[in-house]
Backbone as a chain_set.jsonl record, in Angstrom:
{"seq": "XXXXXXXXXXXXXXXXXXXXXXXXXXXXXXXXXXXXXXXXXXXXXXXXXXXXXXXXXXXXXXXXXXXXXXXXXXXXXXXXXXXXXXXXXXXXXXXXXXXXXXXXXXXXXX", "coords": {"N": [[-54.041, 30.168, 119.949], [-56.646, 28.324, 121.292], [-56.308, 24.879, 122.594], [-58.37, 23.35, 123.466], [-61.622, 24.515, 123.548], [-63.782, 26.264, 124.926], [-66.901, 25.252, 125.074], [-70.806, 25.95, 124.729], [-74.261, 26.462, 125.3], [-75.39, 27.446, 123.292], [-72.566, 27.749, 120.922], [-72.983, 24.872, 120.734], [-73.702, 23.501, 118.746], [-73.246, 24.061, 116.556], [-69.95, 23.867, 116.78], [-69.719, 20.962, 118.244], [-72.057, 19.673, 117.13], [-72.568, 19.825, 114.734], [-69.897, 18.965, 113.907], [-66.909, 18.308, 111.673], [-64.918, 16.812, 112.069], [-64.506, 14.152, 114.582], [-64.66, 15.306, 117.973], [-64.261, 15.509, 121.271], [-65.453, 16.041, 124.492], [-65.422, 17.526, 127.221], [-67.199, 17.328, 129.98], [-67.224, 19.02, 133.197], [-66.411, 21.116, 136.266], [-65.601, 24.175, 137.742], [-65.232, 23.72, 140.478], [-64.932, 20.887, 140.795], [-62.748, 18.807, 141.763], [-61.22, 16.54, 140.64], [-61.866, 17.175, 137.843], [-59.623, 19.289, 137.448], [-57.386, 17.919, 137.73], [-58.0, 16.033, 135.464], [-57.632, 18.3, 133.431], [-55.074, 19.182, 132.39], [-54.027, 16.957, 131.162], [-56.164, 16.332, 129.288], [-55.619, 18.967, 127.701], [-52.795, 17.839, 126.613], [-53.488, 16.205, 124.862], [-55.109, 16.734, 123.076], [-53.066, 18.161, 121.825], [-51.763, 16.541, 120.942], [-53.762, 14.816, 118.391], [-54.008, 16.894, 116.891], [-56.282, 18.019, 114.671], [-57.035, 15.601, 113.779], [-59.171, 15.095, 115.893], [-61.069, 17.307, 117.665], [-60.997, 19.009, 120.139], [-63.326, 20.303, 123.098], [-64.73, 21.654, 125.925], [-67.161, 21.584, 128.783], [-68.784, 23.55, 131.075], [-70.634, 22.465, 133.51], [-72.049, 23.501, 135.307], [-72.377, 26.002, 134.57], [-73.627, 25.55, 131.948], [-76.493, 23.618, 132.627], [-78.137, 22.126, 130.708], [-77.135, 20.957, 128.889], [-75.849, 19.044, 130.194], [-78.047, 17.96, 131.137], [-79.161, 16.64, 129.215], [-77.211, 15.2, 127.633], [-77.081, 13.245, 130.214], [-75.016, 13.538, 131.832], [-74.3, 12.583, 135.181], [-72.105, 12.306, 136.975], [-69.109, 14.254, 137.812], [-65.404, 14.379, 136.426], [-67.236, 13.836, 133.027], [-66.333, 12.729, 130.169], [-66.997, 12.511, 126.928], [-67.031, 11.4, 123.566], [-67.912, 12.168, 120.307], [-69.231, 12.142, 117.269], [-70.583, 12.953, 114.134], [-72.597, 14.101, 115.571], [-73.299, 11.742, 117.524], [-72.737, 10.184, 120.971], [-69.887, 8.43, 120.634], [-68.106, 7.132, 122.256], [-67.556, 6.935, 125.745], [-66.461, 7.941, 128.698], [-66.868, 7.829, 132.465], [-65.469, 9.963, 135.05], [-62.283, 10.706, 136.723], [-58.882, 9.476, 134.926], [-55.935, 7.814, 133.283], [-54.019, 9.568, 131.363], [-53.358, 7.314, 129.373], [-55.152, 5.838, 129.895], [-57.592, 7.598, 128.606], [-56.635, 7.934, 125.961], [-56.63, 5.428, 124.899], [-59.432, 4.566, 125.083], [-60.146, 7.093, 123.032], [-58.719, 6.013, 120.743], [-59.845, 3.371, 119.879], [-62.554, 4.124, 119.857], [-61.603, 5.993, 117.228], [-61.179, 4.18, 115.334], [-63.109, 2.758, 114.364], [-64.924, 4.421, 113.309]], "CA": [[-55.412, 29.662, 120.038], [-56.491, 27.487, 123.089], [-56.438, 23.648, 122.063], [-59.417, 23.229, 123.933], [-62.344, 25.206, 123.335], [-65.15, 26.406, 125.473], [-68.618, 25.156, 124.571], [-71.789, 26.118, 125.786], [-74.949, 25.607, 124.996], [-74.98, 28.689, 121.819], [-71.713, 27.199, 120.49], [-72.728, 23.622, 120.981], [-74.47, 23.05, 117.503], [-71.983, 24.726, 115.474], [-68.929, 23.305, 117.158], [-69.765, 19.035, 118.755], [-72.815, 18.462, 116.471], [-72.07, 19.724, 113.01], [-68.452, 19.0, 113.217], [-66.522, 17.653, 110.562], [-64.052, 15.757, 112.495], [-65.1, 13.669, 115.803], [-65.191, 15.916, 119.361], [-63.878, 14.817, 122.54], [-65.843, 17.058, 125.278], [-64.942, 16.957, 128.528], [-68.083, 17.616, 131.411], [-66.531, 19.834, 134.292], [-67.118, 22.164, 136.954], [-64.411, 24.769, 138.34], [-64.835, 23.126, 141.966], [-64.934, 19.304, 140.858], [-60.898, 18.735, 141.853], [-60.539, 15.514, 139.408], [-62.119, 17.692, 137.028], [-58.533, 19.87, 137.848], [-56.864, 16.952, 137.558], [-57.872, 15.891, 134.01], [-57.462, 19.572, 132.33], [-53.677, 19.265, 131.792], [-54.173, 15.226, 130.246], [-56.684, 16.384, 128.324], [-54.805, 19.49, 127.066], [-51.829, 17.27, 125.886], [-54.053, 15.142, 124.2], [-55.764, 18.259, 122.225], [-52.148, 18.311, 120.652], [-51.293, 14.827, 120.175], [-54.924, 14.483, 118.063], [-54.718, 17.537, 116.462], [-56.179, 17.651, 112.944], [-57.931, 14.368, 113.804], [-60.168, 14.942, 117.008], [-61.325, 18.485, 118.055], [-61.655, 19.299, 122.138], [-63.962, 20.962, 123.883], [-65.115, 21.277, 127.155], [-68.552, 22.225, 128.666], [-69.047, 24.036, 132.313], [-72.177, 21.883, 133.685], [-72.651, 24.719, 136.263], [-72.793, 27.133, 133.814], [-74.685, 24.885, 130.664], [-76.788, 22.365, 133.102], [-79.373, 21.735, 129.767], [-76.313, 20.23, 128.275], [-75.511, 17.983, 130.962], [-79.237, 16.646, 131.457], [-79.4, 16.213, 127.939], [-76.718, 13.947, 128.076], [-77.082, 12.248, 131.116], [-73.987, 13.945, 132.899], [-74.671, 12.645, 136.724], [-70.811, 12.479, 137.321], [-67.929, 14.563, 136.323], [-65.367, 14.809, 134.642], [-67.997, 12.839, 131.995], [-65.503, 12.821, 128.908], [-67.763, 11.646, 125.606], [-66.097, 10.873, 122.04], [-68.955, 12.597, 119.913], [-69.142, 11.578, 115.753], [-71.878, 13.275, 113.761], [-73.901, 14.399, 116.666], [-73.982, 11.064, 118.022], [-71.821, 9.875, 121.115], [-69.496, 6.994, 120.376], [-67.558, 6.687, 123.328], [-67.636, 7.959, 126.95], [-66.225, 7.74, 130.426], [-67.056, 8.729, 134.179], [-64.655, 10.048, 136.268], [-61.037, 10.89, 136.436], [-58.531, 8.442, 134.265], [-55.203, 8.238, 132.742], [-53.567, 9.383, 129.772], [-53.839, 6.169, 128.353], [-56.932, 5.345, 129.232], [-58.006, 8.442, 127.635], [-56.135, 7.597, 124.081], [-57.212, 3.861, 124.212], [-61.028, 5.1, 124.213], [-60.492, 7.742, 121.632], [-58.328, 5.553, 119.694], [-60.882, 2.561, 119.631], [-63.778, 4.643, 118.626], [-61.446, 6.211, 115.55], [-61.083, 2.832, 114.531], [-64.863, 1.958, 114.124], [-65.717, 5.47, 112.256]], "C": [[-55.481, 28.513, 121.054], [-56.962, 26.321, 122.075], [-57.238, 23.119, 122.5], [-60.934, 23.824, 123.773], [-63.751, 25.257, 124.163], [-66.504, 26.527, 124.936], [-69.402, 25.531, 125.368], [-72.997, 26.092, 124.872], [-75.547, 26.583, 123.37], [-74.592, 28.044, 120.946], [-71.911, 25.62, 120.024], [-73.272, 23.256, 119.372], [-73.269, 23.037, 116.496], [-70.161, 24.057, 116.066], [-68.368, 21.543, 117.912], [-71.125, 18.553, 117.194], [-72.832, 18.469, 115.115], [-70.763, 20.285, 112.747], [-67.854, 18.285, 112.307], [-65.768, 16.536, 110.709], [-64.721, 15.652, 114.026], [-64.755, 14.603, 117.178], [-65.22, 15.243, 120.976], [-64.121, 15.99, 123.661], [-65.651, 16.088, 126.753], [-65.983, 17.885, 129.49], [-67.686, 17.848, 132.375], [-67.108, 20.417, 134.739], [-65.692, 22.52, 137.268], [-64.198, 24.16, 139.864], [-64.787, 21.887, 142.328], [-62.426, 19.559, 140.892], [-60.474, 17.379, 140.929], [-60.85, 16.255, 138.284], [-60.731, 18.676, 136.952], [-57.425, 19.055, 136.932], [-56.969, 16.557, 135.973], [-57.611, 16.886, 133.182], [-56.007, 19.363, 131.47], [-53.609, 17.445, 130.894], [-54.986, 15.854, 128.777], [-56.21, 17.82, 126.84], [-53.741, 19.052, 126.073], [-52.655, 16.49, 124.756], [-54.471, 15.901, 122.671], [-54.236, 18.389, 121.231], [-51.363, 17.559, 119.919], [-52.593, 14.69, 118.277], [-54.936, 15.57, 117.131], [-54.611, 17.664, 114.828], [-57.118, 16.246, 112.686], [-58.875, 14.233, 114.666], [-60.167, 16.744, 117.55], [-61.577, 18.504, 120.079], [-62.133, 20.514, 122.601], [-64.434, 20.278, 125.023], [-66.479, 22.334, 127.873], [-68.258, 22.487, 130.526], [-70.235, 22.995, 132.952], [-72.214, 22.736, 134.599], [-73.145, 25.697, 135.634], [-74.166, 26.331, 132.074], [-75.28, 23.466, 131.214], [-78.449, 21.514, 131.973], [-78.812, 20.977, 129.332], [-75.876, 18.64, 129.006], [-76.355, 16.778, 131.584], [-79.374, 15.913, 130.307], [-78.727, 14.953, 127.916], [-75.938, 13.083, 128.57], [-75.762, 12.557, 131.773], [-74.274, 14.021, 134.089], [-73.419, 12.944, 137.322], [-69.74, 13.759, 136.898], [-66.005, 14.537, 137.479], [-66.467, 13.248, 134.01], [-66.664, 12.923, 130.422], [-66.787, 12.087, 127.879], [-66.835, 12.447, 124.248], [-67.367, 11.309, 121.441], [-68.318, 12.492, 118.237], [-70.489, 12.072, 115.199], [-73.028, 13.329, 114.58], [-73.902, 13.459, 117.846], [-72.248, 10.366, 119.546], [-71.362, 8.222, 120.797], [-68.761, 6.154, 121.578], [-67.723, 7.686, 124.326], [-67.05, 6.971, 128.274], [-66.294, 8.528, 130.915], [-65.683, 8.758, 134.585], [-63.021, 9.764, 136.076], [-59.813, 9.787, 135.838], [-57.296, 8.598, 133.863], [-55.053, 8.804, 131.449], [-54.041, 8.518, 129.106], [-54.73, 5.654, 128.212], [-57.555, 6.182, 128.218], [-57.606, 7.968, 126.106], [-56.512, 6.308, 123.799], [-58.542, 4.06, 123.763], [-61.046, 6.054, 123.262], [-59.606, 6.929, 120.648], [-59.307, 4.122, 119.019], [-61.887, 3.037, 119.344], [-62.877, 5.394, 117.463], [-61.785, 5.097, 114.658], [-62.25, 2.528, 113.96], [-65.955, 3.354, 113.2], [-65.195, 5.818, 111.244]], "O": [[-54.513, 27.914, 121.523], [-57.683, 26.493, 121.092], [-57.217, 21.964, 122.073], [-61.567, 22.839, 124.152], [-64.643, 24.417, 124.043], [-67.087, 27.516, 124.493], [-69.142, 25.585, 126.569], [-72.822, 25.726, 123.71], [-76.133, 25.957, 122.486], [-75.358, 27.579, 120.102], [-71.205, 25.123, 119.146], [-72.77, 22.161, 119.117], [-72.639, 22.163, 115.9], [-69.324, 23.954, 115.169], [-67.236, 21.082, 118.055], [-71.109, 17.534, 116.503], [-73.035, 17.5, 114.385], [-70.369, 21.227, 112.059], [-68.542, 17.29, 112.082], [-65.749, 15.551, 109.971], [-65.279, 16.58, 114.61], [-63.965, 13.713, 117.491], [-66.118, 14.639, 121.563], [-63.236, 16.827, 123.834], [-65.685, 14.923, 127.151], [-65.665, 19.045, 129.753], [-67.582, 16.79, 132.996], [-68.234, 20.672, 134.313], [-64.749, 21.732, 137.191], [-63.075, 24.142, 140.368], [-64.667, 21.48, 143.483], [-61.476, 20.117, 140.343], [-59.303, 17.304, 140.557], [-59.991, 16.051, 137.426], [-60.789, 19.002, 135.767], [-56.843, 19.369, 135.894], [-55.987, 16.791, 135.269], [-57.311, 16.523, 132.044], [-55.876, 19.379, 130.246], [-52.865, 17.241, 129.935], [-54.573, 15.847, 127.617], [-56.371, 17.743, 125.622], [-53.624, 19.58, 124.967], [-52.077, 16.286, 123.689], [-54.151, 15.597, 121.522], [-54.314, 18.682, 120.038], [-50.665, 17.657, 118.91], [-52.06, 14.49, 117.186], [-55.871, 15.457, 116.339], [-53.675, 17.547, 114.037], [-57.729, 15.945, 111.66], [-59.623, 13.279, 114.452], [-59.077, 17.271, 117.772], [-62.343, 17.938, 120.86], [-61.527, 21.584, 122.545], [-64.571, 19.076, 125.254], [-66.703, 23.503, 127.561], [-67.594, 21.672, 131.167], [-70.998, 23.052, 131.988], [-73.358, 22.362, 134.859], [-74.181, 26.273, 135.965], [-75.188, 26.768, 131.544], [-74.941, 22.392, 130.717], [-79.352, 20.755, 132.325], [-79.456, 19.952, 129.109], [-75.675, 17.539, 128.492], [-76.113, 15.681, 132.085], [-79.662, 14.716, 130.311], [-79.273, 13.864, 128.093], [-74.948, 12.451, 128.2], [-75.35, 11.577, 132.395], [-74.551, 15.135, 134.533], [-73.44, 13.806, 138.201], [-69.637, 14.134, 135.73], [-65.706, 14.641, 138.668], [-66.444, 12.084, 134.41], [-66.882, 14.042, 129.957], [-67.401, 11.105, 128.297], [-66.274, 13.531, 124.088], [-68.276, 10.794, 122.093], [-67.134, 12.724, 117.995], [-71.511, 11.653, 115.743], [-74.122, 12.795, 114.403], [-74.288, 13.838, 118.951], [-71.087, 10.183, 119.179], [-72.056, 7.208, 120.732], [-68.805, 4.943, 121.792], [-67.948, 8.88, 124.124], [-67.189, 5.795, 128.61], [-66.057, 9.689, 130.579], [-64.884, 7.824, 134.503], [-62.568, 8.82, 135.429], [-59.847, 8.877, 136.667], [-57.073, 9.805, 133.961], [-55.837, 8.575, 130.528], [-54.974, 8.674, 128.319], [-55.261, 5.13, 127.233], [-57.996, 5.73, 127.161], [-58.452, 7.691, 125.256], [-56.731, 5.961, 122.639], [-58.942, 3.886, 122.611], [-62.007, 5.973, 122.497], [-59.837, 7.273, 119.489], [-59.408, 3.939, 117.805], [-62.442, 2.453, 118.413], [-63.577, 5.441, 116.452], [-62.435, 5.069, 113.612], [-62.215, 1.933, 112.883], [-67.087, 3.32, 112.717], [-65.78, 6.584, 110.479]]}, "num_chains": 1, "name": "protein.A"}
């Protein structure tokens, strides 16, 4: 099973907004090249987390309702999503660790 999971805008209800555990989606396109760049980070991460944070990732070429909705001007957009609502987010390509410091500072606070 892929440790990532492709959302779209169908899926998106049933899988980021009435999930049980918090949702770390990652805002991409196939021809953004940092968007490249973060897949394999965010992959590892998907198995560090797992059991405690769910990942998905959304096309904005292919689901651009999702991405006006919310407010994806950049990508990769990464958002930390908690009962619908986001808790954390960053623009634009990052490390590892940045990645795990922002999802580990919003666990902390939910």
């Amino acid at each position: 099973m892929e440790k990532v999971k492709p959302v779209n805008t169908k899926n998106w209800d049933a899988e980021v907004m009435n999930s049980q555990t918090p949702v770390f989606v990652d805002f991409w396109a196939e021809w953004c090249g940092p968007c490249r760049m973060v897949s394999p980070v965010i992959e590892e991460l998907a198995g560090e987390y797992a059991g405690k944070v769910s990942f998905a990732k959304v096309n904005v070429d292919e689901n651009n309702e999702l991405a006006s909705k919310y407010n994806v001007f950049s990508i990769p957009t990464l958002a930390l999503f908690n009962k619908g609502q986001i808790v954390a987010q960053q623009v634009g390509a990052a490390s590892k660790a940045s990645y795990k410091g922002m999802i580990d500072r919003a666990l902390e606070k939910i």
